[in-house]
C-alpha positions in Angstrom: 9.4 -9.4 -1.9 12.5 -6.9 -2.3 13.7 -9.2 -5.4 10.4 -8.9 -6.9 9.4 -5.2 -6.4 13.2 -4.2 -7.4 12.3 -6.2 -10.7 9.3 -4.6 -11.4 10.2 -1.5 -11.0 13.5 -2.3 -13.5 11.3 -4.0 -15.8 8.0 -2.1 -15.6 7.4 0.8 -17.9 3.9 1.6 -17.3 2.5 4.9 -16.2 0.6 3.8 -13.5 1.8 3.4 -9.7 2.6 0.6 -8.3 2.4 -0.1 -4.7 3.7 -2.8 -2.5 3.5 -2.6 1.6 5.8 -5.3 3.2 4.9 -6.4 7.1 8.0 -7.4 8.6 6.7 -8.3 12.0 3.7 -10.6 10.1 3.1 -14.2 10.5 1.1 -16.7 9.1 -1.4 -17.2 12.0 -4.8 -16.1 12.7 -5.8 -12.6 11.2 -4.2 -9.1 12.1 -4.9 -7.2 14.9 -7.4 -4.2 14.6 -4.6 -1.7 14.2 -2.5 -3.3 11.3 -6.1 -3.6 9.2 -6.7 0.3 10.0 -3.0 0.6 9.0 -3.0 -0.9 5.7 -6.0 0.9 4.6 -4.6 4.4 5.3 -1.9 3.1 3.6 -3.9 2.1 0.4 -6.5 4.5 0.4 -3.4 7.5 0.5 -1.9 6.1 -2.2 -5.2 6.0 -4.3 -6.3 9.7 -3.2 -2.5 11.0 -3.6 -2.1 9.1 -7.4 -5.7 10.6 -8.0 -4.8 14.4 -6.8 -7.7 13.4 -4.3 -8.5 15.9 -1.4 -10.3 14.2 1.2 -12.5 16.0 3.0 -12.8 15.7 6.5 -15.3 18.2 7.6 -18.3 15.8 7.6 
């Protein structure tokens, strides 16, 4: 995954983001536990609302 996202980022001229999240301490069992799900979509959805000069508001 290093290899390949170094590439990209060599070979990609685009103006768009790209993101790529690595797990280290994955495996190829049974589904991830409640907290790396929650995780990965803080992850995703602050690098959507950051690329996107997106506020969220959290007063609801």
């Amino acid at each position: 995954s290093f290899k390949y996202i170094a590439t990209l980022q060599e070979k990609y001229k685009g103006n768009n983001p790209v993101l790529i999240r690595i797990e280290t301490q994955a495996g190829h069992g049974g589904g991830k536990p409640t907290t790396k799900i929650i995780e990965e979509a803080a992850d995703i959805y602050s690098f959507i609302f950051y690329n996107m000069k997106i506020t969220p508001n959290l007063n609801h």
